[in-house]
Structure formats: C-alpha cells, structure tokens
C-alpha positions in Angstrom: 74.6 123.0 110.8 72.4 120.6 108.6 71.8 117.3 108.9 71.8 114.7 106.3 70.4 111.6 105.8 73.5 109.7 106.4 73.5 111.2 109.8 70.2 109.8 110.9 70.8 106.4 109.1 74.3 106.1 111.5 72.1 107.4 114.6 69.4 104.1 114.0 72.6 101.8 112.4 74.7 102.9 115.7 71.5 102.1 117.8 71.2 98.6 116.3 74.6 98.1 116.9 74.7 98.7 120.8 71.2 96.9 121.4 72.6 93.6 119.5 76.0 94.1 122.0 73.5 94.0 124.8 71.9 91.1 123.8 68.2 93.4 122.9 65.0 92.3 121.5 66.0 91.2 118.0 62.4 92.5 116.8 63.9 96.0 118.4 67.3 96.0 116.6 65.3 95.1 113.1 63.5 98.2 113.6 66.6 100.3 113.5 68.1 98.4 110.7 64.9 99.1 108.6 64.6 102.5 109.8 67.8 103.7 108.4 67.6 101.1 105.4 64.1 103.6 104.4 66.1 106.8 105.2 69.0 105.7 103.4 66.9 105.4 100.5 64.9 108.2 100.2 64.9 110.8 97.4 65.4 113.7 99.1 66.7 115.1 102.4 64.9 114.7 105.7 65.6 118.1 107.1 64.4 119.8 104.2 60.9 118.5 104.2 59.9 121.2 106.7 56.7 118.9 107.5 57.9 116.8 110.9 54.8 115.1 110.6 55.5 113.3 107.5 58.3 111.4 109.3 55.8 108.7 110.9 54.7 107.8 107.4 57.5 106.3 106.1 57.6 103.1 105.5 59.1 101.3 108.9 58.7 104.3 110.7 56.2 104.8 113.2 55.3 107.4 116.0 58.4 106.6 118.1 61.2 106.9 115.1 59.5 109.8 113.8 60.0 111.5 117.1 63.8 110.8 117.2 64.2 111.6 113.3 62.3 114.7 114.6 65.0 115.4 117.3 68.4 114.7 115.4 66.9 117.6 112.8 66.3 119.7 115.9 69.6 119.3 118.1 72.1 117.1 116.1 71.9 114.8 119.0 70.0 111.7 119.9 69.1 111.4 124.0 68.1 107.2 123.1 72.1 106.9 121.6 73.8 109.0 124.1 71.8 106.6 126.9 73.2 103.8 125.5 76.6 105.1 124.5 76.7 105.2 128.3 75.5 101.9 128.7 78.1 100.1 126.3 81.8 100.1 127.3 83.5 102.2 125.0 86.5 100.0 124.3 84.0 97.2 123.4 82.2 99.9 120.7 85.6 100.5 119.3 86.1 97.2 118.2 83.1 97.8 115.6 85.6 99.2 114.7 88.1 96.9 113.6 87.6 94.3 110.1 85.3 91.3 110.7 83.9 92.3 113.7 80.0 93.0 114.0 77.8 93.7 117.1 77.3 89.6 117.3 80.8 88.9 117.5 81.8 91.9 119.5 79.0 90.4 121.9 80.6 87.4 121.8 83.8 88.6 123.1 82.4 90.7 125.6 80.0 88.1 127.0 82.0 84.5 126.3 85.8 85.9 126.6 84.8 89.0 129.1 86.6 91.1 126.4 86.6 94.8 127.2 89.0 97.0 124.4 91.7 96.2 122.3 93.8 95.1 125.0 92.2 92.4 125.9 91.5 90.8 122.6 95.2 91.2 121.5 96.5 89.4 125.2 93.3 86.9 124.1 94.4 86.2 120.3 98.1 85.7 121.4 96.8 82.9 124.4 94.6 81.5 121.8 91.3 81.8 123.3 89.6 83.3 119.9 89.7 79.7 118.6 86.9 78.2 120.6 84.0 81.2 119.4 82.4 79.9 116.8 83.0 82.6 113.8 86.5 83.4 114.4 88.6 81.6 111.6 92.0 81.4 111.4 91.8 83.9 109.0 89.7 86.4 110.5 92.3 85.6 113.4 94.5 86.4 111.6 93.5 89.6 110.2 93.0 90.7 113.7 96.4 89.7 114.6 97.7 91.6 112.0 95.2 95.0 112.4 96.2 95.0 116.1 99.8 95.5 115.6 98.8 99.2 114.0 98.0 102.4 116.2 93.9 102.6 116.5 94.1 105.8 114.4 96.2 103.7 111.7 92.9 101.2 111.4 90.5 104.1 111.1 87.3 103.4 109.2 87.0 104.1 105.5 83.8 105.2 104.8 81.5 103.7 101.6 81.4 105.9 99.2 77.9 106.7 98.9 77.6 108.0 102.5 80.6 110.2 101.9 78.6 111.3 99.2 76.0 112.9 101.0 78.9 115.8 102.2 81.2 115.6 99.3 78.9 116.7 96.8 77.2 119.4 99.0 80.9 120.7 99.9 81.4 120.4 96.2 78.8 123.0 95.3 79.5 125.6 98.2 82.8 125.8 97.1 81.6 126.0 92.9 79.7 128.8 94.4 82.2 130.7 95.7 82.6 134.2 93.8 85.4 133.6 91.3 85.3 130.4 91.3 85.4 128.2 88.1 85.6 124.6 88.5 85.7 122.2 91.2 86.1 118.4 91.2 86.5 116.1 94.0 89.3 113.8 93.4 91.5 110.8 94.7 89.9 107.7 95.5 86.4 109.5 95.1 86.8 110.1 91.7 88.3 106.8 90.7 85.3 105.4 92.6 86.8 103.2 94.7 83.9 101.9 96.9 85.4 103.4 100.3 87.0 106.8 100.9 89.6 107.5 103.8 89.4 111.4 103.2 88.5 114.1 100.3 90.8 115.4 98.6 89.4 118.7 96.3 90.7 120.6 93.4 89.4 124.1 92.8 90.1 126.5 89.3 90.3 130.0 90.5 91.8 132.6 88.9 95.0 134.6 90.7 93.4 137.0 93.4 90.6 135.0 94.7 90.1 134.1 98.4 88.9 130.5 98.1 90.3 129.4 101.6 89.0 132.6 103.5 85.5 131.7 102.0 85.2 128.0 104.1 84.4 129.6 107.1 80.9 130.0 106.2 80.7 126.7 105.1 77.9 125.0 107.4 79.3 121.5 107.6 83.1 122.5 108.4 84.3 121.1 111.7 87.7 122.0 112.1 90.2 123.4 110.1 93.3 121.9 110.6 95.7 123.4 108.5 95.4 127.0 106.1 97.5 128.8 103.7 96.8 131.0 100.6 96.0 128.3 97.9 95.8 125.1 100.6 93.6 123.9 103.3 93.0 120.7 105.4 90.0 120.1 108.0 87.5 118.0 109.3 84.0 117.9 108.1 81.3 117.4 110.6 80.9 113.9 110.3 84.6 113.2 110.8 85.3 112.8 107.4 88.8 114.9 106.7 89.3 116.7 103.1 92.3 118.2 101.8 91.4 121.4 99.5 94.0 122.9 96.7 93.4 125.6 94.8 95.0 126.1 91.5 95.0 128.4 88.2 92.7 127.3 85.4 95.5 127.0 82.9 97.0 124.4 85.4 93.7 122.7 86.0 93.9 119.7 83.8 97.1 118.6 84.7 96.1 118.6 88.8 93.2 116.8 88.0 95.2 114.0 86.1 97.9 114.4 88.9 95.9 114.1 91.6 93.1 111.6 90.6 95.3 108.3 90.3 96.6 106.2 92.2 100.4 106.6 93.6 101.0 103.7 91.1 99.6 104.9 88.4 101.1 108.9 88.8 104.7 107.4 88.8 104.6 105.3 85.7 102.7 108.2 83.4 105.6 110.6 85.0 108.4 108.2 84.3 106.9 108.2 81.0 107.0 111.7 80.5 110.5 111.4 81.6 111.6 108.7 79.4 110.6 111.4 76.9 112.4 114.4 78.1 109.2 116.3 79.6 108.3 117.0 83.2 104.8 115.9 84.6 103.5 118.3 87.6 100.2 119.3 89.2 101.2 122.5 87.3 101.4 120.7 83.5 104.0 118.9 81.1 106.8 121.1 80.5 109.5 120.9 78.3 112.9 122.7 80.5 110.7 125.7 81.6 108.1 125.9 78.9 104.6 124.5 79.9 103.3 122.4 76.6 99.6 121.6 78.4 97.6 122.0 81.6 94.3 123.3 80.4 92.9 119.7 80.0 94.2 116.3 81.0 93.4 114.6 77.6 96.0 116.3 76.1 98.4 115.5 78.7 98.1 111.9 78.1 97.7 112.6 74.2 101.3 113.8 74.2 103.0 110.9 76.0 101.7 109.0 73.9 98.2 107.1 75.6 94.3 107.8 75.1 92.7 109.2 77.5 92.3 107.1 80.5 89.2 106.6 82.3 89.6 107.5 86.4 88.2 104.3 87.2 91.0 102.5 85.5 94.1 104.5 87.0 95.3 101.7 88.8 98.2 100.7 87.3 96.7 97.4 86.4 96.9 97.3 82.9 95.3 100.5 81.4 98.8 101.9 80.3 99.4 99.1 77.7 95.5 99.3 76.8 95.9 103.2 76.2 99.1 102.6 74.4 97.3 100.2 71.8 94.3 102.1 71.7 92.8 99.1 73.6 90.6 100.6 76.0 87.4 99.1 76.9 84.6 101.6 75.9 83.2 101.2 80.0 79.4 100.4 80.5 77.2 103.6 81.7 74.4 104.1 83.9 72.5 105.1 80.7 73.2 101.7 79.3 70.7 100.0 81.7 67.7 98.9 80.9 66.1 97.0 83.4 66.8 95.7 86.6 67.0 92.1 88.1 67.2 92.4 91.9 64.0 94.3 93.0 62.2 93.9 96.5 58.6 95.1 97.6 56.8 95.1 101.0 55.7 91.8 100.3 58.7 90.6 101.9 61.3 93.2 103.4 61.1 96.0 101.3 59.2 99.2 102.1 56.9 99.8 99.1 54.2 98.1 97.1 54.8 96.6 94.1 53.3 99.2 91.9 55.5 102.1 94.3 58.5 101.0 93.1 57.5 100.2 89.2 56.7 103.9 89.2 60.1 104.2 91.0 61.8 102.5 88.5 59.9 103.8 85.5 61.1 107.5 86.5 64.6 105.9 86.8 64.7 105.6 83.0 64.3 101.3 82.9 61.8 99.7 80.8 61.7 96.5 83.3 62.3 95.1 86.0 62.3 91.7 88.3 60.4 91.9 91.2 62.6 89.6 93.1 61.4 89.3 97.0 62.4 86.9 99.5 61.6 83.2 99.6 60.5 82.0 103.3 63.7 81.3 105.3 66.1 82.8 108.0 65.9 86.3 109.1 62.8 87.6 106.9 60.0 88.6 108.4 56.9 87.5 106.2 59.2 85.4 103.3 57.6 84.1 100.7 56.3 80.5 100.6 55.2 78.5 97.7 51.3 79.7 97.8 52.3 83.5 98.5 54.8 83.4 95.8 52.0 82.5 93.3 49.9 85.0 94.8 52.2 87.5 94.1 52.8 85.9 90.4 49.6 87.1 89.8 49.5 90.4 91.3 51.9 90.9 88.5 50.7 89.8 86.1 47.4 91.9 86.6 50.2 94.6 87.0 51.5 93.8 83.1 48.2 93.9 81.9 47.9 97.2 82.3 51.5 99.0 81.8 52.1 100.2 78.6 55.9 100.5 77.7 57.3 98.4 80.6 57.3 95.1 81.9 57.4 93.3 85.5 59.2 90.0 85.5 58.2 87.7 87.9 60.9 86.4 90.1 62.5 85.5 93.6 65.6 85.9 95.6 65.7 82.2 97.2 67.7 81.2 100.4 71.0 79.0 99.6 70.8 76.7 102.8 73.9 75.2 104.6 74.0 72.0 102.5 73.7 74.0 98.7 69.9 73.4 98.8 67.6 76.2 97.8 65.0 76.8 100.3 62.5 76.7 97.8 61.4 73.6 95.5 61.9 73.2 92.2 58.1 73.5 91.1 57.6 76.7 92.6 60.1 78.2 91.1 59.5 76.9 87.5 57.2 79.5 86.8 59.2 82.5 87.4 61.4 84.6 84.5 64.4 85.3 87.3 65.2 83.4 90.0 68.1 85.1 92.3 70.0 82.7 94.6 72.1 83.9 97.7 73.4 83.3 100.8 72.2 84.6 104.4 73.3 82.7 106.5 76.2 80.3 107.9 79.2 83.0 106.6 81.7 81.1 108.3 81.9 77.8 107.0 85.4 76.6 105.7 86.3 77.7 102.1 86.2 73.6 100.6 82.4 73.7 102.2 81.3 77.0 101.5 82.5 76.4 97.7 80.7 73.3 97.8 77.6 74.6 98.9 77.6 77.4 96.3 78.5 75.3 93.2 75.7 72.7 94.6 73.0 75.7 94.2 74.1 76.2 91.0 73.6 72.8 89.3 69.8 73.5 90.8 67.9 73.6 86.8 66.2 77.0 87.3 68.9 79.9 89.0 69.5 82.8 87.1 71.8 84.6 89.2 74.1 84.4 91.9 73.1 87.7 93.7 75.9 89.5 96.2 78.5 86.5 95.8 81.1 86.9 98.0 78.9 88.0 100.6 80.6 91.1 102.3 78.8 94.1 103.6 81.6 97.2 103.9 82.9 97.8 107.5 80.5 95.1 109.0 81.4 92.1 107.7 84.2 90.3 105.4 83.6 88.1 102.2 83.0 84.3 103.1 85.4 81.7 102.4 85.4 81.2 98.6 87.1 79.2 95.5 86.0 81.9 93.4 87.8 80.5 90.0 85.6 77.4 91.0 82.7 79.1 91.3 83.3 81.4 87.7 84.2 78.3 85.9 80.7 76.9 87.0 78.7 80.1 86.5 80.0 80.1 83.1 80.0 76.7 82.0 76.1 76.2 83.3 75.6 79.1 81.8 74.4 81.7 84.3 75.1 85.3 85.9 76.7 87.0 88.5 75.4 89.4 90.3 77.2 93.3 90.8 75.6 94.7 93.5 74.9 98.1 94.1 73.9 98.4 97.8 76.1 100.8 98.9 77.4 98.7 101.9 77.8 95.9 99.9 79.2 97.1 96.2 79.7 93.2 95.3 81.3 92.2 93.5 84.3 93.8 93.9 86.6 95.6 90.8 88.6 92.9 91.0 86.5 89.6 91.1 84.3 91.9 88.2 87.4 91.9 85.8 88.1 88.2 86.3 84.2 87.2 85.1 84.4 90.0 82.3 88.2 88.3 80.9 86.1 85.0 81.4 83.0 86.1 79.8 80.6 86.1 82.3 78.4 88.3 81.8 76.9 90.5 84.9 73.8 91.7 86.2 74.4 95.4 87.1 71.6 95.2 90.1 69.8 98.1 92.6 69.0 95.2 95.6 66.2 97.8 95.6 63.9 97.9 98.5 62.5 101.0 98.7 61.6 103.6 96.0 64.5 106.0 96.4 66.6 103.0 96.0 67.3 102.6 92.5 70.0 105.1 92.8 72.4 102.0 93.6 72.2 100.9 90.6 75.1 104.2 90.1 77.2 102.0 92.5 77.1 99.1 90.6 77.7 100.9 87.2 80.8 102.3 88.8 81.7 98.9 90.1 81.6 97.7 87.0 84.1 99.9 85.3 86.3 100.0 87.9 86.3 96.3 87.1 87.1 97.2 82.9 83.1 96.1 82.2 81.2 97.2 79.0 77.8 97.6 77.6 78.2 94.3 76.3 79.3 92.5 79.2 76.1 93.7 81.4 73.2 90.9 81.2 70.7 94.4 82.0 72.0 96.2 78.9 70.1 94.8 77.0 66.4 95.1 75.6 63.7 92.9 76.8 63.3 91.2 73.3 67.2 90.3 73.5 67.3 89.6 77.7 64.4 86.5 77.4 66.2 84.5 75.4 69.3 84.7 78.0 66.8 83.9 80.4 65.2 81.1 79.2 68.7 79.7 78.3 69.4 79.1 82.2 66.6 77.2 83.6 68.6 73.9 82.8 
C-alpha cells in the first residue's frame, strides 16, 4: 500500500475539522490547516523521501506533525484521528458531508440546535429552526431541503480534481505498464477537466489476447473489485474513489475515447448527427451498415460528420457544435502561454517560503515574473501586513530585482475587502505597489443586494487590480456567496480591471461558467497559482484548465502576456 500526499493532507484537513466541531484551540486547528496546505504543495511524495527526519523541516511542521506524517507512512492509520473520530458523533461528521456545511456550522447545529445526524436537521429545517443560526440563508436552506430528500449515498462527495489526481495518474501508469499494453487515457469528467470527479472511468488499447483485468490484482492501491469480466472491470481504489476500467482494440481506440470522454449531452447530439447522415457512432467507430469507416483516431471521427476537432474541455453541449461546424473554435489558452503570475504569497504573511524560495520556485516553473502578493493586516492572518511592514517588504524586493537577471518581482498585496466595501488598507499605502489584489475573507453570508454592494464599492477604490477568488467558494467546504455577478462584470469592465481565475485546487474560481461570461464580455483574466508554498505553482494547471473549460484564449489571459506589454495594463487601473 502507498500513501500519497493527499492521504496525509485529508488526515490533518479531517483533524481540523473535528477539533473546530469541538470548539478547539483555534491556534491548534490552524496548525492542521497549514500542515496539509505545505503537504499539499510539495513537489514530490512524502513516502518516497526515505528520510523521516526531513518531515519536521517543513515549513509549518514541527516535531509533533512530523511524528504523525511519520506514522500514516508507517501504518496507513493516524491514532490522534481515530481518538477523535471516537470523540465526534458520527452522524454529526457526516454532515461535512452535505453542501454548505463546514465544521463552524456543523458546530453550530450540534451545539445551538443539539443536532446529531441527518435526522435531526431534516425534522429541524421542516419546524423551521435553521432560520434563527446566523449563516443559514434561505438558500442554503434550501439547498439542504432539497439534498436531504436524496439517499446519503445519492449526495456522496465529488472529489476536486487535483486530489483525485494523485491516484488517477499513478493507476494510469501501472496499467500503461502492463505487458501488451498500448495506450491508456483516463476519461469522463477527468478528462474534460471538470473541477470535481465522482469516479474514474479508464480506457485501455490492448491488442486481442492480453490479460489486462487479471493484471489489477497487483495493483497496490486497489481496494475492492467490484465487478470483472474479460475486457471490463469496476472497483474501489483505496481512497474510496471508484473507477470503471474498459479495455478495447486499438483500431477501436479513437472512437471510445471520443465516446466516452463527453458529456451525455454532448455524445447524443454528435450520434444524432452521425445519424442524420446515415452512419452509426459507437465506442467501436462510425460505420456505415457493417463497414467500420474510422476508430483509429477521434479527429477523424468528427472530421467525417462534418466538425473540427473538439477540444474535451468544450464537450458540453454548450455551443462547441455550431463553433466546430463554422470552423469557430476558440484556439484555448495553455499552460505554456503563462508568463508570469499575479497572486503569489511568502512567509511574510501565511505562506510557507521566503520570498527568494518561491522566485526560484517560480523561475523553474518556466515564468519570467511574478507579484508577490501577501496579506494585508486583517481577519484570520497571523502576522498580516500593515502599512510599515508592507514597505519593508517593498524593499526587500526591490533589493531582490537588483540582482535577478531575466525575471522580475512585482511588488504587490492581497488586501482585505471589509463588511462595508472598504479595503483594509489605505489608499497611500497601497499607491506604491504594481498589483494590488482585492478579496473577501470574511462575512460570506451577507444578503446578495449587500454583498454586491460591498464588492462593486471595493472596486471604485483608484488602485485594485484584481478581484482575486470572486465568488468566494472553496469545493466541498463552502458555497459561493451571494452575488449579482452581471453587476459586478459590468463594473470590472467598465473601471477597467481583472478577474481573478483561481487555481487552488479547492477553490478552482472562477468557475467555467462565470469564465465564459467575462471572456464574451471581454474581461480579460488573470490565470493565478494563489501560491503559498514552492511546490505550489502547479495550480496555475488548474486555472489553465478552468479557463478553457470556460472557452478562454491566449488573448484573453491578463498573464499571457510579456512584462513590456502587462505594465501598461497595469498602470491603466490605478484610477
């Protein structure tokens, strides 16, 4: 069995969780949080490192973590978790479970309304009694409502793509390893890169005579295998993620990767189009009667109805056929297009490395700059920055610039939006400074008319650049605030400035579908890492595939562009 990252990331995430239910030492829970923030973010696999004594010099580590890291390697198992596992009515650690609901609330419930499981908060929505706890909306309510009429299994957790990661791609390469084997791909949601995945569903070319399915029985991370047949299997990896594995003949291959990469949607209009024309579309090919015409390649499949070739990000059925069918496309932005990045964070604030860590961080991820953008002084961060410090570190960067050659350090700042649309830093302080990246932390569940308000009031402020994570959500934890988001384009493009598309794997925010509403109003994004630690500039792979989910291009992307060409956007937003 080997244990990934992810694994010991959940251990210290589910740890946080349980200790905020209990009401713990909010200096405790942060510990967790920013434990498993640093090993999400690290290059390279834990369990690998064969040095155990490395653990307690990560950043945010320390003696104690390093000991537990040290025992989920060893036993897969975590005596601190299983403690309080006990400790924490299980019904009441379901409810995690369920959309909206974080530890805070879930303490809420448990401690206000003496909430135990799902029972109780359905017979506790229907009396009414949610409306007096302050963060339940009506429409949170109401999502509740409507999730609580489903079987538990039915509301099962979808998990963000980057932590599924972590086993797809490993499962992907014992299987491409297999003797005879000659290509695999993981497809489905995965491939279109939607931001959460339900299950994996895998597509292996293997020519007739070769024992694919027998071969997953040495596979290390294989929990169960629920179903088996001679070119079929389904299971359970040991995470709990469930995959679905068919195996088909290379001449065949093209057509079951089209077939089963797109949506439902999309896979009935390109078949009724094949129809319309007298061929057959299968996970086997396009036939004409009985005679296959291709299967080989999926290009060619839509070539002969009649489309270019359709990117899997766009196989939603939201538009792409009449794009394809003009040769309309958009040419999608890549990770290669980046230059620099705008949201950056050091251990000046919250982040885990020093400022010239993660220049060399981002200088080996192929950028030419970057905005060191930490925290102004405000709610929830430990050591934010205050007028004097901020200078301080002005200068540290500068001295920094003065002696790179081929890349630059903008000076910037990721400032608090307060309650009332004030910035939590003044005007003067922040006058200095090439980016300045507005957001909000706090007060998530103020009315829609309010919370609008208080966004559109931080952007008439003369010197924002960008509107960092806007709608606020982080995956499974918590939901977008209440937002008039045409309001809040029309402002961010008649001002001018940007919007942010977040890569942080739990947060992935934009969404596809707010990013295609700013790229048909021109609004041009800022494709950004939220880095805050070295290993974390790989996010900025989550916001690129965001992105073209959401039908952006090169020239849509604020970061695309060279320095030369980026300071003159700049300039033109300090109002």
């Amino acid at each position: 069995m080997s244990i990934h990252n992810a694994d010991i990331a959940a251990a210290f995430d589910e740890i946080a969780d349980l200790l905020s239910i209990q009401g713990a030492n909010a200096f405790r829970i942060r510990a967790y949080r920013r434990a498993a923030q640093t090993v999400r973010g690290l290059p390279h696999q834990l369990a690998e490192a064969g040095d155990s004594s490395a653990y307690a010099e990560l950043p945010g580590i320390g003696t104690d973590l390093a000991g537990k890291i040290a025992e989920i390697i060893a036993t897969g198992q975590l005596a601190a978790l299983r403690k309080l596992r006990s400790e924490v009515p299980p019904g009441l650690r379901e409810l995690l479970a369920l959309p909206g609901l974080g530890p805070a609330r879930v303490r809420a419930l448990g401690t206000v309304l003496k909430i135990k499981n799902r029972t109780d908060l359905r017979r506790a929505l229907a009396a009414g009694r949610l409306a007096s706890l302050r963060g339940f909306g009506s429409s949170l309510r109401a999502k509740l409502e409507s999730v609580l009429t489903r079987a538990p299994e039915a509301t099962a957790r979808r998990m963000p793509i980057a932590e599924a990661a972590e086993y797809a791609e490993p499962f992907r390469r014992f299987l491409a390893a297999l003797p005879g084997v000659e290509r695999v791909e993981i497809v489905g949601s995965y491939r279109r890169g939607r931001e959460t995945v339900g299950d994996l569903d895998l597509l292996v070319a293997a020519s007739a005579g070769v024992d694919v399915i027998g071969g997953l029985g040495a596979y290390a991370d294989l929990d169960t295998r629920t179903a088996s047949g001679r070119t079929k299997a389904s299971g359970v990896l040991r995470n709990g993620l469930q995959f679905d594995l068919r195996v088909v003949r290379p001449e065949s291959f093209g057509a079951a990767l089209q077939y089963f990469t797109g949506s439902k949607e999309h896979g009935i209009r390109l078949r009724q189009r094949a129809h319309a024309r007298g061929l057959k579309l299968s996970e086997y090919g396009l036939f004409h009667g009985s005679r296959r015409l291709f299967g080989r390649n999926e290009a060619q499949i839509y070539s002969a109805l009649g489309l270019a070739w359709i990117a899997p990000e766009l196989r939603e059925d939201r538009g792409e056929f009449e794009a394809a069918e003009h040769d309309m496309l958009p040419r999608l932005v890549e990770r290669a297009d980046l230059r620099g990045d705008l949201h950056v964070h050091t251990r000046a604030t919250d982040g885990s490395a020093s400022l010239e860590e993660m220049v060399a961080a981002a200088r080996a991820a192929g950028l030419s700059y970057v905005a060191i953008t930490d925290h102004s002084k405000y709610l929830g961060i430990v050591r934010g920055l205050d007028a004097q410090r901020l200078a301080r570190h002005c200068d540290a960067i500068d001295g920094l610039n003065e002696q790179l050659h081929g890349f630059t350090v903008l000076k910037g700042a990721e400032v608090d939006i307060l309650e009332d649309g004030r910035l939590a830093m003044s005007d003067a302080a922040l006058a200095p400074l090439d980016v300045i990246v507005v957001a909000i932390h706090s007060h998530f569940d103020l009315p829609e008319a309010k919370q609008t308000r208080r966004v559109l009031r931080a952007l008439e402020r003369p010197h924002v650049t960008i509107l960092a994570h806007p709608t606020g959500r982080l995956l499974g934890q918590r939901e977008s605030y209440a937002l008039d988001f045409e309001r809040v384009l029309a402002a961010v493009h008649e001002r001018p400035c940007y919007l942010e598309v977040n890569g942080q794997p739990l947060r992935l925010d934009l969404d596809d579908v707010h990013v295609k509403a700013a790229v048909e109003r021109g609004v041009p994004l800022a494709l950004d890492s939220d880095a805050h630690a070295i290993g974390q500039f790989a996010n900025l792979d989550g916001a690129v595939r965001q992105a073209r989910r959401g039908w952006a291009r090169k020239q849509d992307v604020l970061n695309t562009r060279s320095l030369a060409q980026l300071r003159p956007l700049l300039r033109a937003t300090r109002g």
